[in-house]
mmCIF file of the N, C-alpha and C atoms, coordinates in Angstrom:
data_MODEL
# 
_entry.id   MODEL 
# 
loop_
_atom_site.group_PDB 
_atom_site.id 
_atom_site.type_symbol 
_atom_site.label_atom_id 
_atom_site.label_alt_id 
_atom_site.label_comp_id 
_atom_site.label_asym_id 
_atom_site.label_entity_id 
_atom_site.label_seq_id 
_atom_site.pdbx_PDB_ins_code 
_atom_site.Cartn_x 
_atom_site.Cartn_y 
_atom_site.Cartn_z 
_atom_site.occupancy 
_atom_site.B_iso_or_equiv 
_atom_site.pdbx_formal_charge 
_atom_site.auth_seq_id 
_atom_site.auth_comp_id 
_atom_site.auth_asym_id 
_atom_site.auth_atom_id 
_atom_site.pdbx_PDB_model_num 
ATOM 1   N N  . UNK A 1 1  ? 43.470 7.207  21.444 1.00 0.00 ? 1  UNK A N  1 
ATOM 2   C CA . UNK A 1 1  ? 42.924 8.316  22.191 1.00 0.00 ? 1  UNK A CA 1 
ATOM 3   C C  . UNK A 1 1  ? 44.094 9.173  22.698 1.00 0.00 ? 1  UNK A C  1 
ATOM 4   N N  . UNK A 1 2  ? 44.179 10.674 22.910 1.00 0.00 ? 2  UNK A N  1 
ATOM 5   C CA . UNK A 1 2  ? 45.019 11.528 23.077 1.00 0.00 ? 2  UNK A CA 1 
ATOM 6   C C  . UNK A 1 2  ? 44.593 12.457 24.250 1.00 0.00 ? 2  UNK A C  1 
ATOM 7   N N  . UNK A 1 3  ? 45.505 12.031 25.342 1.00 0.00 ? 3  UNK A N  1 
ATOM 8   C CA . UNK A 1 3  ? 45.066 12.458 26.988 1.00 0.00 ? 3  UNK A CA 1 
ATOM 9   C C  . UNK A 1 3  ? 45.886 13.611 26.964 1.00 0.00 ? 3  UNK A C  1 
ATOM 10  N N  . UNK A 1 4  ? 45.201 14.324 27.890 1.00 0.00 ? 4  UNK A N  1 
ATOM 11  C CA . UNK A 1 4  ? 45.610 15.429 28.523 1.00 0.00 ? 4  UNK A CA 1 
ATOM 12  C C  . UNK A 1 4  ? 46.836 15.196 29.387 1.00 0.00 ? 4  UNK A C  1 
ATOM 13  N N  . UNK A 1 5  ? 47.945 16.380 29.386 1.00 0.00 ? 5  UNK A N  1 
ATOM 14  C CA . UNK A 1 5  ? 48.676 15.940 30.486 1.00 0.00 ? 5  UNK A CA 1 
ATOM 15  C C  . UNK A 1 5  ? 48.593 15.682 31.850 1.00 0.00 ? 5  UNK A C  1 
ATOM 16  N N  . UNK A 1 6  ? 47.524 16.311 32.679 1.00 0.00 ? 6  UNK A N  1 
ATOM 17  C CA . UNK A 1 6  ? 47.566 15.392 33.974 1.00 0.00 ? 6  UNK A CA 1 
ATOM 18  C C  . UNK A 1 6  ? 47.226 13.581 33.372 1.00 0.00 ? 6  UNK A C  1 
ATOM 19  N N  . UNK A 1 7  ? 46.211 13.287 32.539 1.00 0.00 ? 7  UNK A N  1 
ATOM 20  C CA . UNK A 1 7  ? 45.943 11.934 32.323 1.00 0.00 ? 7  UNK A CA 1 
ATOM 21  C C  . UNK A 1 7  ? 47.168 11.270 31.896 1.00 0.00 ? 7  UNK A C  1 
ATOM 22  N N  . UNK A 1 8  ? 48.087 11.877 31.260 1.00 0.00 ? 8  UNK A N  1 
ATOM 23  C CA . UNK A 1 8  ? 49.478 11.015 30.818 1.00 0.00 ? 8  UNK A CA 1 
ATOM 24  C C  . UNK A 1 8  ? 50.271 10.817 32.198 1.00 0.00 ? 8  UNK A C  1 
ATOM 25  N N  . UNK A 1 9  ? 50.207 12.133 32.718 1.00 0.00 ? 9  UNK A N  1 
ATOM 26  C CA . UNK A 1 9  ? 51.083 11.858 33.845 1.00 0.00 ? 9  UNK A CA 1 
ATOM 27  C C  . UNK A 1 9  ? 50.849 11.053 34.668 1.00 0.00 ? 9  UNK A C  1 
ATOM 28  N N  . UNK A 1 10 ? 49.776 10.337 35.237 1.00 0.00 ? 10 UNK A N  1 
ATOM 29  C CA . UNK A 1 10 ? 48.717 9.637  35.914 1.00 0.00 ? 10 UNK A CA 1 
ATOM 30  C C  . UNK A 1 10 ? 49.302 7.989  35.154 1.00 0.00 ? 10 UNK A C  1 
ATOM 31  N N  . UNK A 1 11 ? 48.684 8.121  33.990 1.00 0.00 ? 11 UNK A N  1 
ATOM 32  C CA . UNK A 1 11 ? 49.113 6.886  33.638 1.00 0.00 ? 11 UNK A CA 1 
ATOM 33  C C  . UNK A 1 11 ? 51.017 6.510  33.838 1.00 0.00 ? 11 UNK A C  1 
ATOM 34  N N  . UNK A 1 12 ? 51.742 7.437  33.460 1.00 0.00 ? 12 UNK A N  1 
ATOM 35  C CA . UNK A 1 12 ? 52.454 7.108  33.537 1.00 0.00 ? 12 UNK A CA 1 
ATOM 36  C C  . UNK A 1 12 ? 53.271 6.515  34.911 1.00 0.00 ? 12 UNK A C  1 
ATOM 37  N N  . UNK A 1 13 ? 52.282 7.261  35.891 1.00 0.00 ? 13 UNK A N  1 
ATOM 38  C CA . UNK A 1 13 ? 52.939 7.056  37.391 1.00 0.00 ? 13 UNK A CA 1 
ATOM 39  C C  . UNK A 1 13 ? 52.213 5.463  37.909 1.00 0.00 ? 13 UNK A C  1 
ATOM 40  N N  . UNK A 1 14 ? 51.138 5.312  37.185 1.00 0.00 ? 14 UNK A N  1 
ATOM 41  C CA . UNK A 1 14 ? 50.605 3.799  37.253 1.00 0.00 ? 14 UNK A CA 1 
ATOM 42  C C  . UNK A 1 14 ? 51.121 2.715  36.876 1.00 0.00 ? 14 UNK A C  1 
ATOM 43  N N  . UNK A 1 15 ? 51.833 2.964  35.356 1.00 0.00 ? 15 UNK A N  1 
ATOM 44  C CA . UNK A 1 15 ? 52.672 2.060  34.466 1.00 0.00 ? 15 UNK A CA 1 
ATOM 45  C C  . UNK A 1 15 ? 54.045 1.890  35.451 1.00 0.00 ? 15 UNK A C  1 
ATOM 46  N N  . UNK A 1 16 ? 54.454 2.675  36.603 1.00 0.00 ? 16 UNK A N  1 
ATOM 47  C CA . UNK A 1 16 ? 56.166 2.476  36.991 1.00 0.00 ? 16 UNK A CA 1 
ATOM 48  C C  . UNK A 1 16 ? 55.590 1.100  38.146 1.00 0.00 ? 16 UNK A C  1 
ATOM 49  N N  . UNK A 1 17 ? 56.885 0.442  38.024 1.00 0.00 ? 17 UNK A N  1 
ATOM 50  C CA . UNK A 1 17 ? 57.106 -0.495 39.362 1.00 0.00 ? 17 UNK A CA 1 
ATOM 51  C C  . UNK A 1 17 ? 57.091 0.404  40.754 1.00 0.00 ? 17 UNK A C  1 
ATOM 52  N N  . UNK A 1 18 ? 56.094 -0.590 41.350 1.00 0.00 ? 18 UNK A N  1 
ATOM 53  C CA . UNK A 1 18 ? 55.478 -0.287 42.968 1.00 0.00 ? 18 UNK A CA 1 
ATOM 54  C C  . UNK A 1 18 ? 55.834 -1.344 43.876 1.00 0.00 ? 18 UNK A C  1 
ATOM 55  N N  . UNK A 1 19 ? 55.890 -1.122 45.048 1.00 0.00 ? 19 UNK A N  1 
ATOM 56  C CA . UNK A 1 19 ? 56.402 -1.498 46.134 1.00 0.00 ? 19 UNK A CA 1 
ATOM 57  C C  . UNK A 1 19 ? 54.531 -1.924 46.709 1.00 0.00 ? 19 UNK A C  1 
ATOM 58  N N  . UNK A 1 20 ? 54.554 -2.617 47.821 1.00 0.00 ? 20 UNK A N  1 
ATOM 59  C CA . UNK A 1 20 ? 53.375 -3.076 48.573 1.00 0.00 ? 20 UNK A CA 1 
ATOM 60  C C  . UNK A 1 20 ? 52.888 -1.889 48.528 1.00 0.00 ? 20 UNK A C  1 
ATOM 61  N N  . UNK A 1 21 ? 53.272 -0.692 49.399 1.00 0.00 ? 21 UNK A N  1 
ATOM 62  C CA . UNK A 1 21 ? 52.767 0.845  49.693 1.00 0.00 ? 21 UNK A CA 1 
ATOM 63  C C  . UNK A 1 21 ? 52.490 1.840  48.904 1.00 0.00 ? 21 UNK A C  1 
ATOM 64  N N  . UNK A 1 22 ? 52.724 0.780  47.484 1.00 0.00 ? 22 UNK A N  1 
ATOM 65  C CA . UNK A 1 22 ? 52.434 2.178  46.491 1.00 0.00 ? 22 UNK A CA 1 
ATOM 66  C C  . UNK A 1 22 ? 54.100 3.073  45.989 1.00 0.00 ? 22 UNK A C  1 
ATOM 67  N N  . UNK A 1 23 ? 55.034 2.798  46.810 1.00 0.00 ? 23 UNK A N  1 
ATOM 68  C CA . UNK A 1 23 ? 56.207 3.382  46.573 1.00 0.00 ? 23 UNK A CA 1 
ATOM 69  C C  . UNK A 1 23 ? 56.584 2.980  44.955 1.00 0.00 ? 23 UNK A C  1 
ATOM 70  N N  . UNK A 1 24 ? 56.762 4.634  44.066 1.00 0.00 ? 24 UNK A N  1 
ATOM 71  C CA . UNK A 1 24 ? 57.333 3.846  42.729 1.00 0.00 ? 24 UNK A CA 1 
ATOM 72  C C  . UNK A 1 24 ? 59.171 3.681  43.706 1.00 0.00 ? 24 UNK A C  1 
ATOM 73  N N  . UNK A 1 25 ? 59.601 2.617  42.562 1.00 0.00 ? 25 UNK A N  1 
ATOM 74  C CA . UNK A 1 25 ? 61.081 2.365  42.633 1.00 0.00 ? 25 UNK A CA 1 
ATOM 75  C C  . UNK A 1 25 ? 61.085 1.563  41.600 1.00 0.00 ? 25 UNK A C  1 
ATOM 76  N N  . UNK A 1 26 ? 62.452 2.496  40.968 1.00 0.00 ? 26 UNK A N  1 
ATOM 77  C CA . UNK A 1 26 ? 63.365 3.333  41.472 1.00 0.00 ? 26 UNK A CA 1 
ATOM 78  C C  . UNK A 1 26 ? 62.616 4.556  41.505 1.00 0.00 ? 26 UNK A C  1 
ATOM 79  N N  . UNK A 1 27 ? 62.782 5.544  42.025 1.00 0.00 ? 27 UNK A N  1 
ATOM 80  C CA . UNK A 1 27 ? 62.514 6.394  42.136 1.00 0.00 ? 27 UNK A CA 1 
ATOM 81  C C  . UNK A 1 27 ? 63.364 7.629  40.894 1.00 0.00 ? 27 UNK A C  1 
ATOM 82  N N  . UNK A 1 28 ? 61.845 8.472  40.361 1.00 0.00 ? 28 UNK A N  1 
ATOM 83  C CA . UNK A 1 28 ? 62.121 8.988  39.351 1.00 0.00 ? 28 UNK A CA 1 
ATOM 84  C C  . UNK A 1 28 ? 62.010 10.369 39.578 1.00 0.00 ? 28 UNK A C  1 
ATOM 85  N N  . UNK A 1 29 ? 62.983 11.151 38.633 1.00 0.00 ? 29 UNK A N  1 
ATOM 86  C CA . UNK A 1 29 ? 63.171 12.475 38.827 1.00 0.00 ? 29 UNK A CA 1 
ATOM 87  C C  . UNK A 1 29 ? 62.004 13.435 37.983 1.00 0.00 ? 29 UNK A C  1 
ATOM 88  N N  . UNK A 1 30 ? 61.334 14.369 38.259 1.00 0.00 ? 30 UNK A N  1 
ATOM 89  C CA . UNK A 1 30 ? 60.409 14.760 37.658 1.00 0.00 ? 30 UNK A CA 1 
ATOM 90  C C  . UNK A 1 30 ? 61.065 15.475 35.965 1.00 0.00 ? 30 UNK A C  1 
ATOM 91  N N  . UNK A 1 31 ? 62.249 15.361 36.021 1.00 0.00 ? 31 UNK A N  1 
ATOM 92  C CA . UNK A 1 31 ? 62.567 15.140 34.541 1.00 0.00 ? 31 UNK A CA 1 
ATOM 93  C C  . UNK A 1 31 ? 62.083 14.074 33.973 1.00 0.00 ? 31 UNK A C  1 
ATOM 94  N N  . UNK A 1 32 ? 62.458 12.954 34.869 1.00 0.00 ? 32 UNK A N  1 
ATOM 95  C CA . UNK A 1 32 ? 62.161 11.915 34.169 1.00 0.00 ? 32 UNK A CA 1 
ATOM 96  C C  . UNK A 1 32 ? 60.775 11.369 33.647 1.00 0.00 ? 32 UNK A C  1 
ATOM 97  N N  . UNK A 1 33 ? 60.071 11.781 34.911 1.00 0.00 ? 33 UNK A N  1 
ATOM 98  C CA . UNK A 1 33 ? 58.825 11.871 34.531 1.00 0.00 ? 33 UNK A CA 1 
ATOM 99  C C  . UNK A 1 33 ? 58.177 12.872 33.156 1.00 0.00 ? 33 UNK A C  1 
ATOM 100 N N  . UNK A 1 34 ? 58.544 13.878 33.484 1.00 0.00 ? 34 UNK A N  1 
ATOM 101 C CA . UNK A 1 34 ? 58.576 14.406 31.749 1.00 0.00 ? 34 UNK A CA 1 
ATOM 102 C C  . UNK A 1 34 ? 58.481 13.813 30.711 1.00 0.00 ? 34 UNK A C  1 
ATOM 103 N N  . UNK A 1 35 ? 60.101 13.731 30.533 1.00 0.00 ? 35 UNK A N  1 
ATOM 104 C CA . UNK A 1 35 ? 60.327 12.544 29.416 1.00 0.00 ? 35 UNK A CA 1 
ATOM 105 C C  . UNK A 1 35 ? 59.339 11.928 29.083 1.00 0.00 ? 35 UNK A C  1 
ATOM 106 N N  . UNK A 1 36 ? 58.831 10.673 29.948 1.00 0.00 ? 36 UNK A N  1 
ATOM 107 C CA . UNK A 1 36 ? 57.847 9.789  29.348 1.00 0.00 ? 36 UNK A CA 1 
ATOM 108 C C  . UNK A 1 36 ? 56.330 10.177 29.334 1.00 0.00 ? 36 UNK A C  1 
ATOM 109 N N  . UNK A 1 37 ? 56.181 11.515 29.817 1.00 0.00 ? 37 UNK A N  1 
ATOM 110 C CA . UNK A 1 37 ? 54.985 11.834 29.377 1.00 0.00 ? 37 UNK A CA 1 
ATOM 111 C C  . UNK A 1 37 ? 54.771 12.734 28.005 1.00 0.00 ? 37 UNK A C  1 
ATOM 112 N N  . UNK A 1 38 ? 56.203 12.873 27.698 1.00 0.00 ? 38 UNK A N  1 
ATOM 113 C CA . UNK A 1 38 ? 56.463 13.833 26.581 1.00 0.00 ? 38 UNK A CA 1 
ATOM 114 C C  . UNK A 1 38 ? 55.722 15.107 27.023 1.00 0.00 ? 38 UNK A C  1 
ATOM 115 N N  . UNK A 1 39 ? 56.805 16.119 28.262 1.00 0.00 ? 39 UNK A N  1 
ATOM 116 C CA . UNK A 1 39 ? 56.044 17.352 28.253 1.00 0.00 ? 39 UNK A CA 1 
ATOM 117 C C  . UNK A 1 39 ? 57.569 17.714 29.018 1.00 0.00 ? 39 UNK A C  1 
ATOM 118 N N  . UNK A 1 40 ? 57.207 19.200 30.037 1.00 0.00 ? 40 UNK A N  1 
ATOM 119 C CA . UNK A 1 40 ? 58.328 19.272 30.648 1.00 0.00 ? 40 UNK A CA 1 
ATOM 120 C C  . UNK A 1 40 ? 58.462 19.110 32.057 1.00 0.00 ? 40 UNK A C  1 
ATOM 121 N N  . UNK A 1 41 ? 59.061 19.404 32.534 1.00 0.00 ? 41 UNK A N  1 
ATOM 122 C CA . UNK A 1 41 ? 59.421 18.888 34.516 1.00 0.00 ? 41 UNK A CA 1 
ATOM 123 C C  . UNK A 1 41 ? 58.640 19.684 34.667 1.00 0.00 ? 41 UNK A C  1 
ATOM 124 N N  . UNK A 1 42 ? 58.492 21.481 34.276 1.00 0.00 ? 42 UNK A N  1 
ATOM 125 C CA . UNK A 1 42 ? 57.646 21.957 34.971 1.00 0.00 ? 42 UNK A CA 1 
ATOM 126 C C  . UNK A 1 42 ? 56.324 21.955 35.079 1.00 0.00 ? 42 UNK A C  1 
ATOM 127 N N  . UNK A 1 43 ? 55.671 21.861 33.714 1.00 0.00 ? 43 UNK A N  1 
ATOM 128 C CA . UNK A 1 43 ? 54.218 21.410 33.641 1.00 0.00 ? 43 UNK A CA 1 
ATOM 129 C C  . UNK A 1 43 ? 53.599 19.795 34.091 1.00 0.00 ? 43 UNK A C  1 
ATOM 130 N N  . UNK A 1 44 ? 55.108 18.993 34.979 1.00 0.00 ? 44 UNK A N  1 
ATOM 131 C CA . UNK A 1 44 ? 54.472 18.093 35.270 1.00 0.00 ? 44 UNK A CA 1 
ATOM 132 C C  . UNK A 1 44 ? 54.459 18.226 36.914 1.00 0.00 ? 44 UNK A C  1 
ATOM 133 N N  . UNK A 1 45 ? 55.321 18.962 37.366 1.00 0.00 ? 45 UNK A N  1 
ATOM 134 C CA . UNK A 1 45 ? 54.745 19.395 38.714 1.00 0.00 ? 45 UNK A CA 1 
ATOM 135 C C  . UNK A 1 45 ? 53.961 20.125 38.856 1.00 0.00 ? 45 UNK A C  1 
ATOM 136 N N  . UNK A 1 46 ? 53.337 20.821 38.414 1.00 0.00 ? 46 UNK A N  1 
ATOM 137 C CA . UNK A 1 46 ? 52.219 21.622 38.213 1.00 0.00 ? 46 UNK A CA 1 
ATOM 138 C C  . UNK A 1 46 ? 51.049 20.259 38.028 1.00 0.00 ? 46 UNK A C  1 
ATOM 139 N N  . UNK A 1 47 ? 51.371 19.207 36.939 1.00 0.00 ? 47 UNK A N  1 
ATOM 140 C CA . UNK A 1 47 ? 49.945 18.204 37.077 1.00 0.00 ? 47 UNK A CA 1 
ATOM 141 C C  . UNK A 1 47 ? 49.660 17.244 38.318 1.00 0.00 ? 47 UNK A C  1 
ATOM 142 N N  . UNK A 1 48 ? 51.216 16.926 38.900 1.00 0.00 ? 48 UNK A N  1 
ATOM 143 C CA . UNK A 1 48 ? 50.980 15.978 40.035 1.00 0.00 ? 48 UNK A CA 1 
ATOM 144 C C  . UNK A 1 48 ? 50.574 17.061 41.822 1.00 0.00 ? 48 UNK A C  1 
ATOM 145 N N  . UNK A 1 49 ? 50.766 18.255 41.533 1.00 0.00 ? 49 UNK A N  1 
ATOM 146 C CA . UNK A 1 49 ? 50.108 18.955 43.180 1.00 0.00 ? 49 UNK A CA 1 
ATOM 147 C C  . UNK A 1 49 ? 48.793 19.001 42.963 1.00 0.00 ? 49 UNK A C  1 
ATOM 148 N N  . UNK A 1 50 ? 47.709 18.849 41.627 1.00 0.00 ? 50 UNK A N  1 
ATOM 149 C CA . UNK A 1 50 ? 46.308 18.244 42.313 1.00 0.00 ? 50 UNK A CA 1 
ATOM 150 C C  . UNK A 1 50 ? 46.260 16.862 42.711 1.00 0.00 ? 50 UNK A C  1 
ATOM 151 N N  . UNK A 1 51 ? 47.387 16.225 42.147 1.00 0.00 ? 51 UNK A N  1 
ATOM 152 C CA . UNK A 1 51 ? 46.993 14.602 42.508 1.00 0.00 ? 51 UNK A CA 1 
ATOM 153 C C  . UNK A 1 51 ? 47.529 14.249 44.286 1.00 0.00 ? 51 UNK A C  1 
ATOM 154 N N  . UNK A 1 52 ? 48.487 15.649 44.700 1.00 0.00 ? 52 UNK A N  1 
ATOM 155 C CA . UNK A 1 52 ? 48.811 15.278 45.882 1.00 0.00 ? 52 UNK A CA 1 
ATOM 156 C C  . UNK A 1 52 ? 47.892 15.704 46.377 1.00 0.00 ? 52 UNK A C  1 
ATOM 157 N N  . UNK A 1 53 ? 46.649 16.908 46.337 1.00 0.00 ? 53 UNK A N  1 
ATOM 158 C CA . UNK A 1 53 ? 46.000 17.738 47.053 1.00 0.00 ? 53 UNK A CA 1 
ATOM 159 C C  . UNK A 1 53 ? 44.803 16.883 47.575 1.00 0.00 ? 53 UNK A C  1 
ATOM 160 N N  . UNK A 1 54 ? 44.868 16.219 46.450 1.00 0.00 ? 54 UNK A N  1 
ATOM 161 C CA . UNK A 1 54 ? 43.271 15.059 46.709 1.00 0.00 ? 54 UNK A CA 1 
ATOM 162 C C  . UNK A 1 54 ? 43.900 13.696 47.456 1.00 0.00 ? 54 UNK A C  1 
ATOM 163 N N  . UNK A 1 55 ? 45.387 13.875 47.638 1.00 0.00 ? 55 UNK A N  1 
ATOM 164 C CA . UNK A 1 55 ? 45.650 12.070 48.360 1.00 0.00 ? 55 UNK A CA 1 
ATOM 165 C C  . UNK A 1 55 ? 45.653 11.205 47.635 1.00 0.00 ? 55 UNK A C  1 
ATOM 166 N N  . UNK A 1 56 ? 45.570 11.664 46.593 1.00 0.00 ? 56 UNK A N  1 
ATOM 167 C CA . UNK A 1 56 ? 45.616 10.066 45.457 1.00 0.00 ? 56 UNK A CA 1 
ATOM 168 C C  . UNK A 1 56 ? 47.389 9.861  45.027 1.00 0.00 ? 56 UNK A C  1 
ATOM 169 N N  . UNK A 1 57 ? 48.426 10.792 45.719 1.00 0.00 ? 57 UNK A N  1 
ATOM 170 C CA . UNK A 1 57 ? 50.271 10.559 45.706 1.00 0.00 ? 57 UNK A CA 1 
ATOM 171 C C  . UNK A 1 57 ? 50.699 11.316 46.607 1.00 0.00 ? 57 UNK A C  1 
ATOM 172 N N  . UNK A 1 58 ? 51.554 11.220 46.932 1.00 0.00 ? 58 UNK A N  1 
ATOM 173 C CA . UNK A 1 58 ? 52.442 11.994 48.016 1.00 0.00 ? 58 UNK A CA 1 
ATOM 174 C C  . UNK A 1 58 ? 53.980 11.939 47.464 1.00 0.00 ? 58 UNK A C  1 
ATOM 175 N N  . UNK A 1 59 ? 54.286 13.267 47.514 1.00 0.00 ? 59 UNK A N  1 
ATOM 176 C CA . UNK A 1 59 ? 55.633 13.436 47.250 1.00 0.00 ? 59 UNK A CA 1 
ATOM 177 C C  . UNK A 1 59 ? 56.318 14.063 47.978 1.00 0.00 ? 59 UNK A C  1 
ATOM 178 N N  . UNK A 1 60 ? 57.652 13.468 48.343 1.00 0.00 ? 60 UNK A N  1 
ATOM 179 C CA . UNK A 1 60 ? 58.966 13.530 49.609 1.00 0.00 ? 60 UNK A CA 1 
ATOM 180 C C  . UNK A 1 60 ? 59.966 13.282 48.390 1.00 0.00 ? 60 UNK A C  1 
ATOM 181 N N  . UNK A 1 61 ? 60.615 14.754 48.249 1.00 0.00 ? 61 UNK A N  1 
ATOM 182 C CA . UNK A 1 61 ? 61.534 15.011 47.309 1.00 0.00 ? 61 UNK A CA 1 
ATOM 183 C C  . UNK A 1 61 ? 61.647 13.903 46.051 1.00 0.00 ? 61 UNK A C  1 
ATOM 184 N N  . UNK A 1 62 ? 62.053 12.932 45.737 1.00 0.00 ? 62 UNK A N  1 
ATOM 185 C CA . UNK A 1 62 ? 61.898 12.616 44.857 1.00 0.00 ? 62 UNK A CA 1 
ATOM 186 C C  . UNK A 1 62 ? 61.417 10.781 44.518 1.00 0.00 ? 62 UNK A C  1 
ATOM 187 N N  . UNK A 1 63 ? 60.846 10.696 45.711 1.00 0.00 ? 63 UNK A N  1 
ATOM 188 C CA . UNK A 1 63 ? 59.602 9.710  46.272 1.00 0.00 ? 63 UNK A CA 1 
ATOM 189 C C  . UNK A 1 63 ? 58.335 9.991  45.861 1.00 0.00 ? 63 UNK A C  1 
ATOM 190 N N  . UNK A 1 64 ? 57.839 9.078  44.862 1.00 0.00 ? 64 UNK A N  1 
ATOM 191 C CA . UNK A 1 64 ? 56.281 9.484  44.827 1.00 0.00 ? 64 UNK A CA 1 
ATOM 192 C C  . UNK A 1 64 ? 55.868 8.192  45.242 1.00 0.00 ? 64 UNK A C  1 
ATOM 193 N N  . UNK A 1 65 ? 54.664 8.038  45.947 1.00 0.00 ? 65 UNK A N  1 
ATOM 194 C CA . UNK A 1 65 ? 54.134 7.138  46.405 1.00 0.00 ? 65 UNK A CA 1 
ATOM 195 C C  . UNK A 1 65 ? 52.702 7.352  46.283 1.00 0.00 ? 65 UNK A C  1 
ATOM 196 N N  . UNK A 1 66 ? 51.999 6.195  45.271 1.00 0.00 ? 66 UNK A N  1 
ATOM 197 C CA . UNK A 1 66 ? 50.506 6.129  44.101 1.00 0.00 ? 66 UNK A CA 1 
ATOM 198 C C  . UNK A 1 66 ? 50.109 5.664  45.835 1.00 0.00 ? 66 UNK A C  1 
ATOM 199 N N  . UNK A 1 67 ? 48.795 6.241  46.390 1.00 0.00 ? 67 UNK A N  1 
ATOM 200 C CA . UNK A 1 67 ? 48.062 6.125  47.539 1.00 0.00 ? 67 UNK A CA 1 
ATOM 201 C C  . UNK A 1 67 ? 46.495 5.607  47.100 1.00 0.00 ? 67 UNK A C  1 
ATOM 202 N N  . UNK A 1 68 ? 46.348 5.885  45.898 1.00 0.00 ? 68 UNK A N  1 
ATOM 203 C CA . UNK A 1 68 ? 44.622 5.693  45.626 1.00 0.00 ? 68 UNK A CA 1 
ATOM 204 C C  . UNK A 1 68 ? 44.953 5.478  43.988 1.00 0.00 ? 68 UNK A C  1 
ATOM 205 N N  . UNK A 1 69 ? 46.063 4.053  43.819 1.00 0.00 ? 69 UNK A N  1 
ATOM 206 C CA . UNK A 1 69 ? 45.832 3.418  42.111 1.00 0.00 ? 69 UNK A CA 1 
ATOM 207 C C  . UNK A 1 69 ? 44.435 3.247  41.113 1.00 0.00 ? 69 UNK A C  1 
ATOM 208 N N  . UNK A 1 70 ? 43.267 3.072  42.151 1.00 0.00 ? 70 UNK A N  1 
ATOM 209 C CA . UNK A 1 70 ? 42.692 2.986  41.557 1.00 0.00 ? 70 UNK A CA 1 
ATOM 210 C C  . UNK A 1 70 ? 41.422 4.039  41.262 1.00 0.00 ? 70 UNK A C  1 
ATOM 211 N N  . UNK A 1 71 ? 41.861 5.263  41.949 1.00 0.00 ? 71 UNK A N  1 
ATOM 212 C CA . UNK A 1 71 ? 41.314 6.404  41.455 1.00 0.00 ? 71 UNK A CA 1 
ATOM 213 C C  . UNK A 1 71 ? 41.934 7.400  40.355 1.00 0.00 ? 71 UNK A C  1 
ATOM 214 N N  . UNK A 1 72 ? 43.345 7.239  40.593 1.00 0.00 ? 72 UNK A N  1 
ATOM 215 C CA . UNK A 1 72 ? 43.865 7.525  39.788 1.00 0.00 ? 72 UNK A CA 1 
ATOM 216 C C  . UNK A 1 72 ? 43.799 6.959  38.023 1.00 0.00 ? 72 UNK A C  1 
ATOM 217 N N  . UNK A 1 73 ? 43.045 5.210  38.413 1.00 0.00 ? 73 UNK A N  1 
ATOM 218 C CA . UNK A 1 73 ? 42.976 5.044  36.630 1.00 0.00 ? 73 UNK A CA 1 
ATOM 219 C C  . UNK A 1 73 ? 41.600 5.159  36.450 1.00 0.00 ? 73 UNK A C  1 
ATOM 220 N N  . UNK A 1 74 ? 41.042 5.773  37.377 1.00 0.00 ? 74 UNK A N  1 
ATOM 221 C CA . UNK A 1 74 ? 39.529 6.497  36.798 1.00 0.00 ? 74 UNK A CA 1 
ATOM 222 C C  . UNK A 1 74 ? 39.635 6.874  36.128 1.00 0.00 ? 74 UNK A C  1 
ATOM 223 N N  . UNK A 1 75 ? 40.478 8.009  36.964 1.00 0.00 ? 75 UNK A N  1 
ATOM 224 C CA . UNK A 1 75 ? 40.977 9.456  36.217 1.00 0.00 ? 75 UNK A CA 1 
ATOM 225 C C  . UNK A 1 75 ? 41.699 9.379  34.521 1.00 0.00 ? 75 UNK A C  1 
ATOM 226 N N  . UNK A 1 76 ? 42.490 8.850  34.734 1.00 0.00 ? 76 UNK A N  1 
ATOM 227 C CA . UNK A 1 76 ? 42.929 8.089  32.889 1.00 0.00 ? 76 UNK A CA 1 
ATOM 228 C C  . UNK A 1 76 ? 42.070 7.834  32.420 1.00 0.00 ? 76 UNK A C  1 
ATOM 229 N N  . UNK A 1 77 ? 40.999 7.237  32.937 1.00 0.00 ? 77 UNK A N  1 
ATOM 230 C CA . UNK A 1 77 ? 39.832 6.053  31.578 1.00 0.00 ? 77 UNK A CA 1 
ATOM 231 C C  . UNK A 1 77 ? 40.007 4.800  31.630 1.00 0.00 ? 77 UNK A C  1 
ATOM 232 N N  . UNK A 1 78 ? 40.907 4.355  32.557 1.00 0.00 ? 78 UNK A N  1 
ATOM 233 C CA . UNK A 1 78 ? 41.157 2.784  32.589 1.00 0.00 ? 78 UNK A CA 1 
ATOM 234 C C  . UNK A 1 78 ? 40.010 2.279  33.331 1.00 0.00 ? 78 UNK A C  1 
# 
């Protein structure tokens, strides 16, 4: 199946190592995040400010912290 980029980006922020709070670490640069969604930094900040708008991540410069994992793999199809 072939997701849309907010759904890649989503998954991909699900697939990173989390902390109790949801904190990914290490903490990744929205290049990096790119990269593994195969798109660019900018169209992926553009996909993660609805995911902050609804509370399902919060981002503090280059801290994202998954707040609602399991709405977020709604949102994927998981």
């Amino acid at each position: 199946m072939f997701l849309d980029l907010p759904r890649r980006v989503a998954k991909v922020l699900l697939n990173q190592p989390r902390d109790g709070d949801g904190l990914i670490w290490p903490h990744l640069t929205q290049e990096q995040l790119a990269h593994h969604a195969a798109s660019t930094r900018q169209s992926v900040n553009a996909a993660l400010q609805p995911f902050e708008r609804r509370g399902w991540i919060t981002v503090d410069g280059r801290a994202v912290t998954v707040r609602q994992p399991e709405t977020l793999a709604r949102f994927v199809g998981d």
